[in-house]
PyMOL Python script that loads the backbone (N, CA, C, O; Angstrom):
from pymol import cmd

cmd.read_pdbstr("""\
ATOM      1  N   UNK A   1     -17.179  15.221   1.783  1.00  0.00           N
ATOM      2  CA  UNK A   1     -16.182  14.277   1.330  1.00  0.00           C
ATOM      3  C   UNK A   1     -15.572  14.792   0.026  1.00  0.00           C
ATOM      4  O   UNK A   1     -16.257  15.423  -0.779  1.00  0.00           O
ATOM      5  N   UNK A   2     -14.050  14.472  -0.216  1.00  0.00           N
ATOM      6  CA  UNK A   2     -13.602  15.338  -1.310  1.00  0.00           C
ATOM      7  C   UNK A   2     -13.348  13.654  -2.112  1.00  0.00           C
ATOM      8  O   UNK A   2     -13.168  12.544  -1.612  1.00  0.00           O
ATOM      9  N   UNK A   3     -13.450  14.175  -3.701  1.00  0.00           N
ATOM     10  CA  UNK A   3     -13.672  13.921  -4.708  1.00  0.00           C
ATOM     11  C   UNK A   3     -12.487  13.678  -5.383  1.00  0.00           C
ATOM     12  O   UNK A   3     -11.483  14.332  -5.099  1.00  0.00           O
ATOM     13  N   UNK A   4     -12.466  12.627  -6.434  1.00  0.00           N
ATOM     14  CA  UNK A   4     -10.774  12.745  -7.275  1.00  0.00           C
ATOM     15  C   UNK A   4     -11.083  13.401  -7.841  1.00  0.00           C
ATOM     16  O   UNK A   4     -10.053  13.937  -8.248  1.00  0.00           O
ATOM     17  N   UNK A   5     -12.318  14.122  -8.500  1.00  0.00           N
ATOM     18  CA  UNK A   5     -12.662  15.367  -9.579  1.00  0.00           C
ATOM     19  C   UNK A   5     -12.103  16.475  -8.909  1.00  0.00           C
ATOM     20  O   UNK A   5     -11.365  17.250  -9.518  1.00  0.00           O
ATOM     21  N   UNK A   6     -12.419  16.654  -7.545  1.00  0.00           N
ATOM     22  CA  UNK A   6     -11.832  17.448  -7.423  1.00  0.00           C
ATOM     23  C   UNK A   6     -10.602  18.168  -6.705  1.00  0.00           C
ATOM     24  O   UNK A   6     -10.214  19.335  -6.643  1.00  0.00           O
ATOM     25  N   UNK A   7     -10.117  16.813  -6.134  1.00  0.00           N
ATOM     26  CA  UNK A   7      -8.503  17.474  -5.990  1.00  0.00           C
ATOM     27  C   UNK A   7      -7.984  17.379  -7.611  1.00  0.00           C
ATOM     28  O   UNK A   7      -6.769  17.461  -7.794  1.00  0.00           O
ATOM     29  N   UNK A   8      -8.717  17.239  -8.577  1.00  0.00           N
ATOM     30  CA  UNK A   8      -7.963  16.981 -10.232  1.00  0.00           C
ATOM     31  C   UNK A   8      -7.819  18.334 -10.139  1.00  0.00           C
ATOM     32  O   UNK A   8      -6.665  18.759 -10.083  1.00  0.00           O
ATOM     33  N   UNK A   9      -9.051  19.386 -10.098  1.00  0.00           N
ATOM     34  CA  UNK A   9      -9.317  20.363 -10.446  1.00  0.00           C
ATOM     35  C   UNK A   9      -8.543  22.015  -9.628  1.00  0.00           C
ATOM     36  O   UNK A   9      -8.295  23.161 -10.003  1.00  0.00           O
ATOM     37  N   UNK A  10      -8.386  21.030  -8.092  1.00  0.00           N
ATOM     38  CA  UNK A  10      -7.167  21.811  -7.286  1.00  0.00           C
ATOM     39  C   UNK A  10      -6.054  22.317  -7.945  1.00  0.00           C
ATOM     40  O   UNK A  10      -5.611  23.411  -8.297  1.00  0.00           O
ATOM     41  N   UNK A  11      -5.650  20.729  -8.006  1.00  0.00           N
ATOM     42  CA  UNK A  11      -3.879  20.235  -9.033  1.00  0.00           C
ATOM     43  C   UNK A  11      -4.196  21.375 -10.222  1.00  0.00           C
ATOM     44  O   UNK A  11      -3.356  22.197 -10.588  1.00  0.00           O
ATOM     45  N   UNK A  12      -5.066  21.314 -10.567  1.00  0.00           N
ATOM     46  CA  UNK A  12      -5.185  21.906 -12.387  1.00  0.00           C
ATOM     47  C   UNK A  12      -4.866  23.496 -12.162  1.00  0.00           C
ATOM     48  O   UNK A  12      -4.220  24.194 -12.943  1.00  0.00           O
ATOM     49  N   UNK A  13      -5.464  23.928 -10.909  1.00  0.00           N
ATOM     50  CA  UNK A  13      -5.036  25.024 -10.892  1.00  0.00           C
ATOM     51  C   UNK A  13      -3.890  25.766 -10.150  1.00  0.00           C
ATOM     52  O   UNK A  13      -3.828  26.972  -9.909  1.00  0.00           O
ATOM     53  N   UNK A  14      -3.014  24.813  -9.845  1.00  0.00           N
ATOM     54  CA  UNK A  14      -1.459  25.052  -9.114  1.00  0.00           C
ATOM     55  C   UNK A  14      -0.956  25.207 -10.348  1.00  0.00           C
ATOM     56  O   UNK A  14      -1.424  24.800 -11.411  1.00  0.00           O
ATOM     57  N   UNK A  15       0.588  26.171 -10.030  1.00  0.00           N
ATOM     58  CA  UNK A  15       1.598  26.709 -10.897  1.00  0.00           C
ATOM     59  C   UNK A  15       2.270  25.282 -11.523  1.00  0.00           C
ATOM     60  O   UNK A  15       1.982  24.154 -11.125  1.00  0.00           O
ATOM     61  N   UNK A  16       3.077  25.553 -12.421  1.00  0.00           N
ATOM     62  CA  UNK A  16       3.890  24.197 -12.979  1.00  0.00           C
ATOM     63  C   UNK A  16       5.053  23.805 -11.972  1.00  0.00           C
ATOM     64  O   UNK A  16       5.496  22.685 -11.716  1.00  0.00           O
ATOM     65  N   UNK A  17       5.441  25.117 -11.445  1.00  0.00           N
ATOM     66  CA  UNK A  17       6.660  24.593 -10.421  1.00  0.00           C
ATOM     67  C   UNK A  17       6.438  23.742  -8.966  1.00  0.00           C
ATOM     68  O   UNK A  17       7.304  23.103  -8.370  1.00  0.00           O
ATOM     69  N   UNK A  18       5.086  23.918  -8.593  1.00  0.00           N
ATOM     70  CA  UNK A  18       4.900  23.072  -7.581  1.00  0.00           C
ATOM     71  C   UNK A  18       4.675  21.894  -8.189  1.00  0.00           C
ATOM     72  O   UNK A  18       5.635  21.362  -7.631  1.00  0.00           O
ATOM     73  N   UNK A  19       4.114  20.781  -9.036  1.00  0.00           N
ATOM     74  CA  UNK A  19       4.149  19.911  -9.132  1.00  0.00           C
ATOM     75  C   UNK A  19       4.653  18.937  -8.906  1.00  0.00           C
ATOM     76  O   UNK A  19       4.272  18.048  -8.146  1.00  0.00           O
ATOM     77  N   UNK A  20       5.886  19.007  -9.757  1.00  0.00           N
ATOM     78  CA  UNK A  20       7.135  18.022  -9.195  1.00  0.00           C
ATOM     79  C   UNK A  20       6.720  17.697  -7.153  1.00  0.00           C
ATOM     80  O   UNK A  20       6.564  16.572  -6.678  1.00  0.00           O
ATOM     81  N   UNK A  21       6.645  18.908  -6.412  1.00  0.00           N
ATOM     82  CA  UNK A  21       6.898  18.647  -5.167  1.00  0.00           C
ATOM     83  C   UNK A  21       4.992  18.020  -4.516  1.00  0.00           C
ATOM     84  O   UNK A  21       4.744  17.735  -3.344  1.00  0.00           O
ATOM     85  N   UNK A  22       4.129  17.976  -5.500  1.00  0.00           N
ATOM     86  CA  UNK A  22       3.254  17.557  -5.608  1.00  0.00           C
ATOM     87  C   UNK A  22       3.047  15.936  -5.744  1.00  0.00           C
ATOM     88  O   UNK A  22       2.264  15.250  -5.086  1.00  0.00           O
ATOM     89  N   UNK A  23       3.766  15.591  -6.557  1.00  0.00           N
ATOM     90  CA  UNK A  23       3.721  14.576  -6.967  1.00  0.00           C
ATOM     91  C   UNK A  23       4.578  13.255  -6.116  1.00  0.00           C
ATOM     92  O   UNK A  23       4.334  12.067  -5.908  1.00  0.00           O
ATOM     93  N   UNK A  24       6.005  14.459  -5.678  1.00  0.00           N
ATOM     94  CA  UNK A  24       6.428  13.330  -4.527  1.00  0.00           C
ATOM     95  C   UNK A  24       5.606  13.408  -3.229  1.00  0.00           C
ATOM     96  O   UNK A  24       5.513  12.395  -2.537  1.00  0.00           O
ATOM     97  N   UNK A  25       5.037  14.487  -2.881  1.00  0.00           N
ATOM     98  CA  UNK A  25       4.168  13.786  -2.197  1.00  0.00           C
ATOM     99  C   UNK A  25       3.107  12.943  -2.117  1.00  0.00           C
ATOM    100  O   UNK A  25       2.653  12.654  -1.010  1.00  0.00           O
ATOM    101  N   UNK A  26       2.613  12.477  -3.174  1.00  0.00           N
ATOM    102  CA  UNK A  26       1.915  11.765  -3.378  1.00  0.00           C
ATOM    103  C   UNK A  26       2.201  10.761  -3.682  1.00  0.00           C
ATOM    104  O   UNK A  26       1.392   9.835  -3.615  1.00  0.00           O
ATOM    105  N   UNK A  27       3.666  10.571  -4.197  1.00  0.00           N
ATOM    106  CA  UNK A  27       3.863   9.393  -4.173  1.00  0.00           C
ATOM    107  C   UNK A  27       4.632   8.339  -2.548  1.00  0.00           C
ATOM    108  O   UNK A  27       4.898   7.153  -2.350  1.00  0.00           O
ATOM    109  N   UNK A  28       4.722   9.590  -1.749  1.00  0.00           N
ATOM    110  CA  UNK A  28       5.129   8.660  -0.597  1.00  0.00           C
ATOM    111  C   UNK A  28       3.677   8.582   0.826  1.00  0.00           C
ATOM    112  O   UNK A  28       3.538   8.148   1.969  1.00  0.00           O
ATOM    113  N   UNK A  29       3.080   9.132   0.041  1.00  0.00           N
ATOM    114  CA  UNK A  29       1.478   9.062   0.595  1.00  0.00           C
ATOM    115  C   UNK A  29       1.043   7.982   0.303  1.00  0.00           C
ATOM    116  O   UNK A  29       0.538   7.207   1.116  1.00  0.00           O
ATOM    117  N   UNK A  30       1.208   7.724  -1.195  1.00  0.00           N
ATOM    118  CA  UNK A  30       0.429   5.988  -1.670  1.00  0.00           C
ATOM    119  C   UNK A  30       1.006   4.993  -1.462  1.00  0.00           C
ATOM    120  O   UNK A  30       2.198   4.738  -1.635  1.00  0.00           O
ATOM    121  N   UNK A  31      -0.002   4.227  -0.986  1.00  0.00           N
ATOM    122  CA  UNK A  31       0.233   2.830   0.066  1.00  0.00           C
ATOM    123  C   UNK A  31       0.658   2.483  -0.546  1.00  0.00           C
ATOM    124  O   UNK A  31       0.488   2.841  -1.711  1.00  0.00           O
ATOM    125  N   UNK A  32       1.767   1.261  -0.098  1.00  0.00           N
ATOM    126  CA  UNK A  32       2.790   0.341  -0.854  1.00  0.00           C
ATOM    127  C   UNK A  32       2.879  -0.943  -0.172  1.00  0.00           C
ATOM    128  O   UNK A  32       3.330  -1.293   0.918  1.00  0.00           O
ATOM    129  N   UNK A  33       2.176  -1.682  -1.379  1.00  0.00           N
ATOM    130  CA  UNK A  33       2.210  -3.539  -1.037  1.00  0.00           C
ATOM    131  C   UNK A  33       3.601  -3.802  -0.972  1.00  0.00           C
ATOM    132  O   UNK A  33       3.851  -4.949  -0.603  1.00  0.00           O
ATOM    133  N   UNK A  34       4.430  -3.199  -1.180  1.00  0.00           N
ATOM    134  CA  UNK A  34       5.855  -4.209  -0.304  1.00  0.00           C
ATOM    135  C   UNK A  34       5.641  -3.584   1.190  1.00  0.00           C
ATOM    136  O   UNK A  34       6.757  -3.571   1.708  1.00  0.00           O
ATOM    137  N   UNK A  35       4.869  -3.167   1.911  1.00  0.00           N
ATOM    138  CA  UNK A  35       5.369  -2.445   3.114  1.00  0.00           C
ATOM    139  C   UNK A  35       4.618  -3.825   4.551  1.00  0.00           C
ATOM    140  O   UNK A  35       4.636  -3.869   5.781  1.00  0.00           O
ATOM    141  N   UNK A  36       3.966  -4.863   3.254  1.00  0.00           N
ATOM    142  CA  UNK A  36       3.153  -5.681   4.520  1.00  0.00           C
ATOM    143  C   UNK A  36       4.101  -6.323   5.194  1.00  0.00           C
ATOM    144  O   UNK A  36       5.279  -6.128   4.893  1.00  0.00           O
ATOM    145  N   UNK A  37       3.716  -7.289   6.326  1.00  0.00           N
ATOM    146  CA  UNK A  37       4.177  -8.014   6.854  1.00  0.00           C
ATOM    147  C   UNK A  37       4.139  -8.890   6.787  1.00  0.00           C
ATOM    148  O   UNK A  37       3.014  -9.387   6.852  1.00  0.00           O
ATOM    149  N   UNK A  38       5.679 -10.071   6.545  1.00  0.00           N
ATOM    150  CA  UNK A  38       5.287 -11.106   6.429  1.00  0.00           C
ATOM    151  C   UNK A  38       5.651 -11.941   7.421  1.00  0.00           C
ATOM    152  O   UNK A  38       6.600 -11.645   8.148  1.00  0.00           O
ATOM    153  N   UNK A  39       4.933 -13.122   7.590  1.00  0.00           N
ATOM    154  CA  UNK A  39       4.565 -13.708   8.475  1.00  0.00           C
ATOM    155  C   UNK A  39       6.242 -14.880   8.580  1.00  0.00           C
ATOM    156  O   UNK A  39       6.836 -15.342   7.607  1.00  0.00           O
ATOM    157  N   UNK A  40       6.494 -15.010   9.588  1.00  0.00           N
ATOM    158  CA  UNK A  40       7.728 -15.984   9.399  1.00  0.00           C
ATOM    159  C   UNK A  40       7.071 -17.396   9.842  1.00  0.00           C
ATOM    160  O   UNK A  40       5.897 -17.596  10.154  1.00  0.00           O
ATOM    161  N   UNK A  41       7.831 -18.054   9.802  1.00  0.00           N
ATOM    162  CA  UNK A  41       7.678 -19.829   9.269  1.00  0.00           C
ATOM    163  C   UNK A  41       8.270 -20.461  10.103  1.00  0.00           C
ATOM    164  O   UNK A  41       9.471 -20.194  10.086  1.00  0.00           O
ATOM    165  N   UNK A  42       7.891 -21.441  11.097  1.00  0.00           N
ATOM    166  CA  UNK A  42       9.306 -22.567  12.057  1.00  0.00           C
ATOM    167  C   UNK A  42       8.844 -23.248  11.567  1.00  0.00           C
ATOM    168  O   UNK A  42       7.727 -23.166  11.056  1.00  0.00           O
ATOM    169  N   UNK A  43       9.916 -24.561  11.577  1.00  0.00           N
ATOM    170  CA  UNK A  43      10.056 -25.760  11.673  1.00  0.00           C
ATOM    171  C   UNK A  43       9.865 -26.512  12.590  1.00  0.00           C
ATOM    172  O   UNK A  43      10.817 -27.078  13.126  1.00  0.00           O
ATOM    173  N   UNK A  44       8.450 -26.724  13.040  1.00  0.00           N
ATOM    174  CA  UNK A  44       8.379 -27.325  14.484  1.00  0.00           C
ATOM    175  C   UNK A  44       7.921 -29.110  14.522  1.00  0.00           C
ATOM    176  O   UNK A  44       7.165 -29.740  15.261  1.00  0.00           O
ATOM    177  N   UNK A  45       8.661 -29.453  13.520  1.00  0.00           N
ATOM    178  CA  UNK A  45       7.864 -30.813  13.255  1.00  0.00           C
ATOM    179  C   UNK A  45       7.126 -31.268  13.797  1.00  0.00           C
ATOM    180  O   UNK A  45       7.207 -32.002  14.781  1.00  0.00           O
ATOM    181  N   UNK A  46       6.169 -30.861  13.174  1.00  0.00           N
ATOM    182  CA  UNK A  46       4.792 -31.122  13.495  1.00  0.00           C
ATOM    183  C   UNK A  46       2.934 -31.147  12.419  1.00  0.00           C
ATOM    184  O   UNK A  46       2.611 -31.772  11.409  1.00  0.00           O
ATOM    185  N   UNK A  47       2.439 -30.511  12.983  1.00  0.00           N
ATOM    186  CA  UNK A  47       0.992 -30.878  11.559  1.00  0.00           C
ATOM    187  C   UNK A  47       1.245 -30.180  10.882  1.00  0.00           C
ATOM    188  O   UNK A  47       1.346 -30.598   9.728  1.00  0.00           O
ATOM    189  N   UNK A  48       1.572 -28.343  11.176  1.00  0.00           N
ATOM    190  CA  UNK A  48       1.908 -27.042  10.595  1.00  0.00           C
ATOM    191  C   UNK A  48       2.689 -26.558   9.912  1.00  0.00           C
ATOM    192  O   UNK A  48       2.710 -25.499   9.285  1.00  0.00           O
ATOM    193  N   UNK A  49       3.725 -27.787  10.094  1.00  0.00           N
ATOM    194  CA  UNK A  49       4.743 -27.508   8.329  1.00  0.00           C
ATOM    195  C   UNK A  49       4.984 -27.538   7.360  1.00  0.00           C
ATOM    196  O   UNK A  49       6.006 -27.014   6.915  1.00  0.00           O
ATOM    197  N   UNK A  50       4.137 -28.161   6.669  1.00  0.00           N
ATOM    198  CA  UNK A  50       3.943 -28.377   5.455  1.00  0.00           C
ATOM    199  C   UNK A  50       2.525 -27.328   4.896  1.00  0.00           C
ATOM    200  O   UNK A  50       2.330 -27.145   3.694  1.00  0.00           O
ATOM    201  N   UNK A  51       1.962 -26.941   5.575  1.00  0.00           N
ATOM    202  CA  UNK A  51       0.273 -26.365   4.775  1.00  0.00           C
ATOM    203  C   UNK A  51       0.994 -24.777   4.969  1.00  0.00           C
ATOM    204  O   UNK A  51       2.017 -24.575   5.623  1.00  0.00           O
ATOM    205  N   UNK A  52       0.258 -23.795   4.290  1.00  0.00           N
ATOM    206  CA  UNK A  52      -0.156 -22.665   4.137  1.00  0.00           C
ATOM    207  C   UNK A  52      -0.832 -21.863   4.856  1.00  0.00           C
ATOM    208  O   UNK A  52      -1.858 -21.365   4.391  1.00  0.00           O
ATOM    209  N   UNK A  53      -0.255 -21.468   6.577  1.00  0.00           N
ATOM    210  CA  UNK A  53      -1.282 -21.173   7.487  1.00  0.00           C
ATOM    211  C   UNK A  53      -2.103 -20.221   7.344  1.00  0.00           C
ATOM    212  O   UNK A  53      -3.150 -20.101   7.981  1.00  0.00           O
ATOM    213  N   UNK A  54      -1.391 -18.930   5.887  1.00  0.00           N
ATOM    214  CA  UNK A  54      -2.425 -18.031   6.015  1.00  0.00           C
ATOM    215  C   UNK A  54      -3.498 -18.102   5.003  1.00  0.00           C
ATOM    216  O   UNK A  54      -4.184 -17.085   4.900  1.00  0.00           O
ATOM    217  N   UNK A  55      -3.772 -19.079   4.252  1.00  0.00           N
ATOM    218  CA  UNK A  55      -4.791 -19.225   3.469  1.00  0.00           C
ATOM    219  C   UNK A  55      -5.323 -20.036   4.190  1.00  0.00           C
ATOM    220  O   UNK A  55      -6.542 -19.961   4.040  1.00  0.00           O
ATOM    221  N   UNK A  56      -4.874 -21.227   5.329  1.00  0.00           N
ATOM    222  CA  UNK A  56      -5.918 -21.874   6.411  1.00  0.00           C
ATOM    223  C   UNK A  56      -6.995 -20.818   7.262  1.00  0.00           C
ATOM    224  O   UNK A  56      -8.196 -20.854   7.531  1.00  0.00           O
ATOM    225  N   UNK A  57      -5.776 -19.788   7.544  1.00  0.00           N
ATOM    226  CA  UNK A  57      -6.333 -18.781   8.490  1.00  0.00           C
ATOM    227  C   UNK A  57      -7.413 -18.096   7.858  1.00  0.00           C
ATOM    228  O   UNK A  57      -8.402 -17.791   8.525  1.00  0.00           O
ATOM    229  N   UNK A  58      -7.329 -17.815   6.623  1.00  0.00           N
ATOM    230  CA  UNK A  58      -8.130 -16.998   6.301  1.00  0.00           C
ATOM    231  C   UNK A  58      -9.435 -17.707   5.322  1.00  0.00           C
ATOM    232  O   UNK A  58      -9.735 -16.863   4.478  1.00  0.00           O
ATOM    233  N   UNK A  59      -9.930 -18.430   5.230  1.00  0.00           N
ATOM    234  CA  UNK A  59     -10.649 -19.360   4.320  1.00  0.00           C
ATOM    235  C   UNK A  59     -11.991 -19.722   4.990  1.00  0.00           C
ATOM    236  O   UNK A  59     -12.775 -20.487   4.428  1.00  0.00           O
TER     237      UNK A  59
END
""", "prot")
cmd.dss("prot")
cmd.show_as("cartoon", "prot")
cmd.util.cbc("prot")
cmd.orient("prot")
């Protein structure tokens, strides 16, 4: 299993010019909380419109 020590120590030893192209990859590698899904909502007048189904759901 690899280590953040040591992909640090990888990185540490790459040239300065790869970085930059290092770094965007890593940044479109790291997960991103806007990417969830959100759940949509009807109006079905009924018990379920008014409460919070996913903190029901999940509780």
């Amino acid at each position: 299993m690899i280590t953040k020590d040591q992909l640090k120590k990888e990185i540490e030893g790459l040239p300065e010019d790869l970085l930059d192209q290092i770094y965007q990859f890593i940044k479109t590698i790291k997960r991103d909380d806007q990417g969830k899904a959100k759940i949509r909502s009807f109006k079905l007048k009924g018990q379920f419109d008014n409460i919070n189904i996913h903190e029901k759901a999940y509780k």
